[in-house]
FIVEXPA-311647 format. One record per residue (C-alpha): residue number from 1; residue in three letters; x negated, y negated, z negated. Coordinates in Angstrom, 3 decimals, padded with zeros to 6 digits. Layout:
<atoms>
+-----+------+----------+----------+----------+
!  nr ! rest !     east !    north !       up !
+-----+------+----------+----------+----------+
! NUM !  ala !        X !        Y !        Z !
...
+-----+------+----------+----------+----------+
</atoms>
This chain:
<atoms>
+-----+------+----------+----------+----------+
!  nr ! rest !     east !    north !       up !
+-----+------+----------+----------+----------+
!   1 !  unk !  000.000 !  000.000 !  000.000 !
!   2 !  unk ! -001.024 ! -003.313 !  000.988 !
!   3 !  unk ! -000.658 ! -006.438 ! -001.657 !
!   4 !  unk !  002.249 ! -007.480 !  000.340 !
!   5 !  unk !  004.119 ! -004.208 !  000.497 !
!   6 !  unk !  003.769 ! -004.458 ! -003.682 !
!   7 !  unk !  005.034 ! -008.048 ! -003.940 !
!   8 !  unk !  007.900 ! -006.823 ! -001.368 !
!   9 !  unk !  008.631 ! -003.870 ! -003.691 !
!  10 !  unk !  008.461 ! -006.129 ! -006.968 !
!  11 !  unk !  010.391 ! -008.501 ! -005.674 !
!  12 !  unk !  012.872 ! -005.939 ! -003.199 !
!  13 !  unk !  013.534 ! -003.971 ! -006.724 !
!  14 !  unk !  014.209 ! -006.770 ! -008.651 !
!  15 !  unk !  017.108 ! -007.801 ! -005.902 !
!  16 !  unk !  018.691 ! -004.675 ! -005.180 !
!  17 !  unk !  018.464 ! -003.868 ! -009.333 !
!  18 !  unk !  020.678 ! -007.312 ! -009.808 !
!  19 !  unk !  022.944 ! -006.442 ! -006.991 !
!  20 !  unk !  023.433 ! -002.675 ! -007.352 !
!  21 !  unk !  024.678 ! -003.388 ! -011.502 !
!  22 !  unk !  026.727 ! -006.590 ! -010.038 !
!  23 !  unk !  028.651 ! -004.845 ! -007.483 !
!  24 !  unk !  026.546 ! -002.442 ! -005.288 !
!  25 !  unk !  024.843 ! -001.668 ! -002.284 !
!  26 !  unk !  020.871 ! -002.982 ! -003.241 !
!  27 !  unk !  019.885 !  000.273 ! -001.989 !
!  28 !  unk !  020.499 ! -000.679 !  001.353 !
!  29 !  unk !  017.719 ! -003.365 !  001.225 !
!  30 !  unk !  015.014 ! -000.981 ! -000.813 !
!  31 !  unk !  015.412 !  002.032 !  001.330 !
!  32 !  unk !  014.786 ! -000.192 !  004.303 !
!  33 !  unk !  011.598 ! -002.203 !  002.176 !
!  34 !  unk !  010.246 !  001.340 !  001.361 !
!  35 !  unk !  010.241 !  002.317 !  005.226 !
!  36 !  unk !  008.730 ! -001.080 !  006.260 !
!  37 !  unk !  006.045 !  000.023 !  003.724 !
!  38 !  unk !  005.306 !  002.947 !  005.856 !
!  39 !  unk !  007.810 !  005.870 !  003.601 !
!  40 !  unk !  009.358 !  008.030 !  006.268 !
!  41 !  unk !  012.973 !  008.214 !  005.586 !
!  42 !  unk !  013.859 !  011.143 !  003.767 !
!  43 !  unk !  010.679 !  010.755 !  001.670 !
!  44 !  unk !  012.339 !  006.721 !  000.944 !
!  45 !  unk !  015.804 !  008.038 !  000.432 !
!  46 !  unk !  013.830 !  010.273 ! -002.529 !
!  47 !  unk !  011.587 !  007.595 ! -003.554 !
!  48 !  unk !  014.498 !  004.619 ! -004.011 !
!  49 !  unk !  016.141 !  007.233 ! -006.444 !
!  50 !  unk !  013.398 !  006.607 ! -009.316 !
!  51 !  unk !  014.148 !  002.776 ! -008.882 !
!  52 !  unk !  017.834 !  003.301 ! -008.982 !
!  53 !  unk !  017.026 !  005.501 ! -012.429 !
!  54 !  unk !  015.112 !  003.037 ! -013.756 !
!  55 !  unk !  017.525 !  000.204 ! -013.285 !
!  56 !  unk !  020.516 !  002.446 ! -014.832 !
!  57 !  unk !  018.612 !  002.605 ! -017.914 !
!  58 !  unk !  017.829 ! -000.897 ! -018.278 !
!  59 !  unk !  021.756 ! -002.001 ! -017.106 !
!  60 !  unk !  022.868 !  000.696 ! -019.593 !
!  61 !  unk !  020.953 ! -001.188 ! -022.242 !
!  62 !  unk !  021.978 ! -004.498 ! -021.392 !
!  63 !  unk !  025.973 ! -003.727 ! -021.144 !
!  64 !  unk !  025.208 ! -002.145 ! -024.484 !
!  65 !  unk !  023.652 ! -004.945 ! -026.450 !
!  66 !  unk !  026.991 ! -006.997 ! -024.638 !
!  67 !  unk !  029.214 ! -004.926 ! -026.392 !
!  68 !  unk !  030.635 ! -004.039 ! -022.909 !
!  69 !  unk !  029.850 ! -000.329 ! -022.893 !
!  70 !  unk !  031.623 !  002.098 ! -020.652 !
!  71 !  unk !  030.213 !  005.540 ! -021.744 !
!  72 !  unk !  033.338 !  006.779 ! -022.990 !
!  73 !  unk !  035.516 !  006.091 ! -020.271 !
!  74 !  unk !  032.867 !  007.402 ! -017.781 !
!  75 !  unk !  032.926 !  010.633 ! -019.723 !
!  76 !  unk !  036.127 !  012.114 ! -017.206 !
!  77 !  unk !  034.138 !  010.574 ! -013.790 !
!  78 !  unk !  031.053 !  012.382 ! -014.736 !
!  79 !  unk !  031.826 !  015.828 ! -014.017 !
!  80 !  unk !  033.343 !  015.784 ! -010.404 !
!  81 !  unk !  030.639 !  013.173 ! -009.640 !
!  82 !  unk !  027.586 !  014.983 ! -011.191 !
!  83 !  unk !  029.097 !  018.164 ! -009.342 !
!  84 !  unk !  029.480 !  016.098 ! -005.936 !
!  85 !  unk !  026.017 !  014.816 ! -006.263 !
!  86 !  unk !  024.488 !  017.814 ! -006.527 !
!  87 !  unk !  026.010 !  019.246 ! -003.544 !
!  88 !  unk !  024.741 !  016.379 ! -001.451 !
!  89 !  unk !  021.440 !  016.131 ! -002.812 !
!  90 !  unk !  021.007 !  019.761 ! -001.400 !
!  91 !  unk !  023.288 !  019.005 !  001.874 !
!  92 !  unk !  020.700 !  016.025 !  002.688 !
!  93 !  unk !  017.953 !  018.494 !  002.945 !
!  94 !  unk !  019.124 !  019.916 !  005.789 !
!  95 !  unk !  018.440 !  016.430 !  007.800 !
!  96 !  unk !  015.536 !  015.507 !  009.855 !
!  97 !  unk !  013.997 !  011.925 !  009.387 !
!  98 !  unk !  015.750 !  010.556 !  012.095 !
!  99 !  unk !  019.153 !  012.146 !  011.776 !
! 100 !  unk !  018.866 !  010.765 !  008.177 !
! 101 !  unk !  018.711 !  007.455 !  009.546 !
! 102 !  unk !  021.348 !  007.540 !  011.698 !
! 103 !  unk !  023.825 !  008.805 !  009.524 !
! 104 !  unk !  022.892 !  006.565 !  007.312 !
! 105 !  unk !  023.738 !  003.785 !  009.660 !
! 106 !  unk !  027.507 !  005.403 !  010.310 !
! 107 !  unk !  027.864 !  005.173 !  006.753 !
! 108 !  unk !  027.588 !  001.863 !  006.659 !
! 109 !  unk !  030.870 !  001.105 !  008.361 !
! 110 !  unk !  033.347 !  002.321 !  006.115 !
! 111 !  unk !  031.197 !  000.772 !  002.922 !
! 112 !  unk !  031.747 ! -002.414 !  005.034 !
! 113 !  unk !  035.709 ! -001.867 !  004.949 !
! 114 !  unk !  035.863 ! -000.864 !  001.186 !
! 115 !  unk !  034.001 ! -004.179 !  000.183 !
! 116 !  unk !  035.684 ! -006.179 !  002.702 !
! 117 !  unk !  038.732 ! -004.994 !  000.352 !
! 118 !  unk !  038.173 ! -005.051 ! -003.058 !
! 119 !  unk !  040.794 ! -003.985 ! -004.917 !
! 120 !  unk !  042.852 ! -005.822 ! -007.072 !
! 121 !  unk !  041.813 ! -004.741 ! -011.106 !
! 122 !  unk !  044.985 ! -004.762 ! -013.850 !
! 123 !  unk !  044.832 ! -007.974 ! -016.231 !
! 124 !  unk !  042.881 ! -008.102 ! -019.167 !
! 125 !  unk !  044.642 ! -006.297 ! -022.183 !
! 126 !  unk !  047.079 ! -004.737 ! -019.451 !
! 127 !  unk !  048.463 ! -000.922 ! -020.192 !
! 128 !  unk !  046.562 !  000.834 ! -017.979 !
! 129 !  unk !  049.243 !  002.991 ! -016.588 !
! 130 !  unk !  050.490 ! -000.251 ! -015.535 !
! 131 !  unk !  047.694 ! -000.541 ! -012.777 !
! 132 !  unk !  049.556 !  002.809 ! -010.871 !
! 133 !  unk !  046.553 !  004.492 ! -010.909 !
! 134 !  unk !  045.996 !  006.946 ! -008.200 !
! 135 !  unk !  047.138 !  010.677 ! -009.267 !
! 136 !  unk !  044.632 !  012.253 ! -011.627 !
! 137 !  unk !  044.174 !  015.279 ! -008.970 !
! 138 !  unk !  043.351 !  012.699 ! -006.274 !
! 139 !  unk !  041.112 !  011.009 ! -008.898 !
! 140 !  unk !  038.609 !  014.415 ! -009.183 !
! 141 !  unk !  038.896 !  014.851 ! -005.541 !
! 142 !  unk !  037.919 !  011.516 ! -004.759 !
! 143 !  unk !  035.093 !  011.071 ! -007.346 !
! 144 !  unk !  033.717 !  014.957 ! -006.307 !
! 145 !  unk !  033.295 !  012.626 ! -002.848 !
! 146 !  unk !  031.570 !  009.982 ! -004.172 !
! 147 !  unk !  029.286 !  011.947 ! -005.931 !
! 148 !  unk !  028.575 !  013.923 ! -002.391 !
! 149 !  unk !  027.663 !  010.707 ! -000.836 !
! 150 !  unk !  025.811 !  009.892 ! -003.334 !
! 151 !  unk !  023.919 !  012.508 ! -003.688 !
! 152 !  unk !  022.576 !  012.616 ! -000.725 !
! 153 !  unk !  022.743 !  008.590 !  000.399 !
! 154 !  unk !  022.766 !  006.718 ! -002.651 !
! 155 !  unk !  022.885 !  003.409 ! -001.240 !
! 156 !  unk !  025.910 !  001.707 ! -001.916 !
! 157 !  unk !  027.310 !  004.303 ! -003.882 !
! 158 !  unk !  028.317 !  001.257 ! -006.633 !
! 159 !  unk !  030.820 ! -000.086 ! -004.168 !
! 160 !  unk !  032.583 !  002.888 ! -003.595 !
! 161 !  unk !  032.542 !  003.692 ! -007.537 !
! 162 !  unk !  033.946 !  000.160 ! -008.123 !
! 163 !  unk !  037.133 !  000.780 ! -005.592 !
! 164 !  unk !  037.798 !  003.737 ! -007.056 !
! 165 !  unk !  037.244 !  002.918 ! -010.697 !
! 166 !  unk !  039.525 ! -000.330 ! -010.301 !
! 167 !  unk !  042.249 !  002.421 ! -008.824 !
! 168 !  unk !  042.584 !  003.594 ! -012.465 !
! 169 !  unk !  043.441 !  000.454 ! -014.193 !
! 170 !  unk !  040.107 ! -000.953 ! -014.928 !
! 171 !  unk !  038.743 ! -004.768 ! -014.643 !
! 172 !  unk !  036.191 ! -004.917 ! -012.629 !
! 173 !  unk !  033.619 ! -005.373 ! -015.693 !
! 174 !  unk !  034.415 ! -002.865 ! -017.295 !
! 175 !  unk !  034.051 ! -000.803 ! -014.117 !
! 176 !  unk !  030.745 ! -001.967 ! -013.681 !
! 177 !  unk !  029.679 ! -000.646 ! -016.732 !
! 178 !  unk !  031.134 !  002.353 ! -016.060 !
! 179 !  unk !  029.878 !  002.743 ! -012.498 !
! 180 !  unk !  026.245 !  001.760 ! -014.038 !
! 181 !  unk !  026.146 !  005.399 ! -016.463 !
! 182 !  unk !  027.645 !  007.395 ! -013.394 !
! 183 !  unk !  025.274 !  006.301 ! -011.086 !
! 184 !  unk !  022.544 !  006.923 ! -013.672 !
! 185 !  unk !  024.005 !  010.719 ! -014.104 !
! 186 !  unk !  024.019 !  011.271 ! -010.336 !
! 187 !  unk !  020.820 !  009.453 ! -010.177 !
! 188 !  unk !  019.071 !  011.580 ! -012.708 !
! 189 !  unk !  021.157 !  015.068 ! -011.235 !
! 190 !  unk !  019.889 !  014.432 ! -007.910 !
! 191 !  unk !  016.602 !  013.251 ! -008.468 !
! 192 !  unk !  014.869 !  016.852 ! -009.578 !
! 193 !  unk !  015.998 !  018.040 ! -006.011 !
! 194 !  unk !  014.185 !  015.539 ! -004.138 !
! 195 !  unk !  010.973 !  015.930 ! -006.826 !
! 196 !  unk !  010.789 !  019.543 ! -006.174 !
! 197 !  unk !  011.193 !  019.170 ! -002.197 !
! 198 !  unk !  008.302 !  016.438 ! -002.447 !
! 199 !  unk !  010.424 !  013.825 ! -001.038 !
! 200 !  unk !  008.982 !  010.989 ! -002.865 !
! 201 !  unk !  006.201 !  009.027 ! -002.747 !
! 202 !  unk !  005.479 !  007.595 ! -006.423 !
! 203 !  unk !  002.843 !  005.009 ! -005.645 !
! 204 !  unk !  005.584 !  002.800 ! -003.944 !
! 205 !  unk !  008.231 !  004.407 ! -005.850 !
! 206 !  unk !  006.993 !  003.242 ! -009.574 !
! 207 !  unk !  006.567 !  000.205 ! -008.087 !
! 208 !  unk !  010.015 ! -000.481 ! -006.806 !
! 209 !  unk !  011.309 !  000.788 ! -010.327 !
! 210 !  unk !  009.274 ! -001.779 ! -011.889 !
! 211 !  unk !  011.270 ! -004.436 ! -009.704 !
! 212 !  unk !  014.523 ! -002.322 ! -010.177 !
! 213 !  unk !  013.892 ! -002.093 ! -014.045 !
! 214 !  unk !  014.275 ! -005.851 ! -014.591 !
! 215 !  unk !  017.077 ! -006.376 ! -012.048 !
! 216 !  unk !  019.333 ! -003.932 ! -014.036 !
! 217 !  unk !  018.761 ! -005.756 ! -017.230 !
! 218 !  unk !  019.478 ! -009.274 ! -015.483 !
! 219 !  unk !  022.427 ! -007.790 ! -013.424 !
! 220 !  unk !  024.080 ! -006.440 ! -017.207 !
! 221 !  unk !  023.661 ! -010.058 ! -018.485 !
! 222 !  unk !  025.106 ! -011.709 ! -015.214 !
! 223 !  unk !  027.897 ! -009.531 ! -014.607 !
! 224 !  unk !  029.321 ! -010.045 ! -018.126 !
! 225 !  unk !  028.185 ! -013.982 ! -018.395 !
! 226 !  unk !  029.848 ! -014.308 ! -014.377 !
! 227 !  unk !  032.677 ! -011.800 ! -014.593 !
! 228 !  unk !  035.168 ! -010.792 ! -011.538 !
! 229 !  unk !  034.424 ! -013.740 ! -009.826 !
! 230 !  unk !  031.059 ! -013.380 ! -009.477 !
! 231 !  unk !  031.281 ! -009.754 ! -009.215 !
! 232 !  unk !  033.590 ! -010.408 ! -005.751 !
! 233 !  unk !  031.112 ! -013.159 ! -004.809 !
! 234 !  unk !  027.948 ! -010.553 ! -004.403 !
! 235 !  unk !  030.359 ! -008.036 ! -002.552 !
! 236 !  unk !  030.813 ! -010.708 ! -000.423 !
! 237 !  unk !  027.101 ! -011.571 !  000.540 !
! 238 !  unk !  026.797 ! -007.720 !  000.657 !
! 239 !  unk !  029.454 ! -007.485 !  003.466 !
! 240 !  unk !  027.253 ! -009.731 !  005.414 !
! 241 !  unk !  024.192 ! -008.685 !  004.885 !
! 242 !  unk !  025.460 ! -005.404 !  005.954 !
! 243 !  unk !  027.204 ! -006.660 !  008.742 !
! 244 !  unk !  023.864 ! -007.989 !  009.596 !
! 245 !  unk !  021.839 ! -004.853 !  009.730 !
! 246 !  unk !  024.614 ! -003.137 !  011.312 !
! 247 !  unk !  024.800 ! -005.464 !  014.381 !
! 248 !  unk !  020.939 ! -005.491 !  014.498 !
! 249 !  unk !  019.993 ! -008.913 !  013.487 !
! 250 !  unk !  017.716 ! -007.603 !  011.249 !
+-----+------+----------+----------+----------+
</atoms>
């Protein structure tokens, strides 16, 4: 690595960190930073995930210390999710560099309609049963899903959580603190699969995590200071900067 390809990690880490506890999708800018520093794609899908780790940790701390902690309620998302994300986490395996990359890209497109849409969360204090929440069966099924993709794609895996989250009832804080210890679980599920194929490359990895590390603990303290607004403000700029990369300006 180059000194520029660390400052890019540092500062790439740092970003994605504050955007993936926010809202989601910071992946999408450190998977791409981590090929730009010369990590073939499957080996940078692999790598990103000790980043992501280290970033749940941190954002798991910081809700914490907020008093905004969603451990409990994440409790019922974790197994179909945990399940999902090892399935995918072997399923990715399977895919050659490039195929990687362009599925990847497809993905993109329906993570650009979910965030285009964010769902509207009940009101504070609310019954949650008020919300109509999706059917618990459709619930499993569509967090066993989530945990597929993100298993074996991570990035933007936090903006799917958040639509479905907010589908049973929840404020969209609250479901960010929620999403933050799921993701971590997948994170940490998935992770031993890609260690024992040899799919990541820790010099840049450890690097990126150092970046990530500090954007989850910011991105804690600026969800709960900012709240839904600003959480619907940086799935905005996400949209973009997807729509962006998907239409090649970048």
């Amino acid at each position: 690595m180059s000194i520029l390809d660390v400052v890019l990690l540092l500062g790439g880490g740092l970003v994605a960190g504050v955007i993936n506890t926010i809202a989601g999708g910071g992946s999408m800018i450190t998977v791409g930073l981590l090929v730009v520093a010369g990590v073939p794609g499957n080996v940078a899908n692999g790598s990103n995930r000790v980043g992501v780790l280290a970033a749940g940790l941190t954002a798991t701390a910081g809700f914490r210390q907020l008093g905004v902690a969603g451990r409990r309620q994440a409790v019922p998302v974790l197994v179909p999710v945990v399940a999902g994300s090892l399935v995918g986490a072997l399923v990715i395996g399977g895919l050659t560099d490039d195929a990687f990359e362009r599925v990847f890209g497809l993905l993109m497109v329906p993570l650009l309609i979910l965030s285009l849409r964010p769902p509207k969360a009940a009101v504070e204090g609310a019954d949650v049963a008020s919300a109509e929440p999706w059917p618990r069966w459709l619930q499993v099924v569509l967090f066993f899903a989530v945990g597929v993709y993100g298993g074996a794609f991570q990035a933007g895996i936090g903006l799917v959580l958040i639509v479905v989250l907010a589908r049973t009832g929840l404020d969209l804080v609250l479901a960010n603190s929620i999403k933050v210890v799921v993701v971590l679980f997948v994170t940490a599920t998935a992770l031993p699969v890609f260690v024992a194929r040899g799919d990541i490359d820790w010099g840049p990895a450890l690097v990126l995590a150092a970046g990530f590390a500090v954007g989850g603990w910011l991105g804690a303290h600026a969800t709960v200071a900012g709240g839904e607004r600003l959480i619907r403000t940086v799935m905005v700029v996400a949209v973009i900067a997807l729509a962006g990369r998907l239409i090649g300006l970048y």
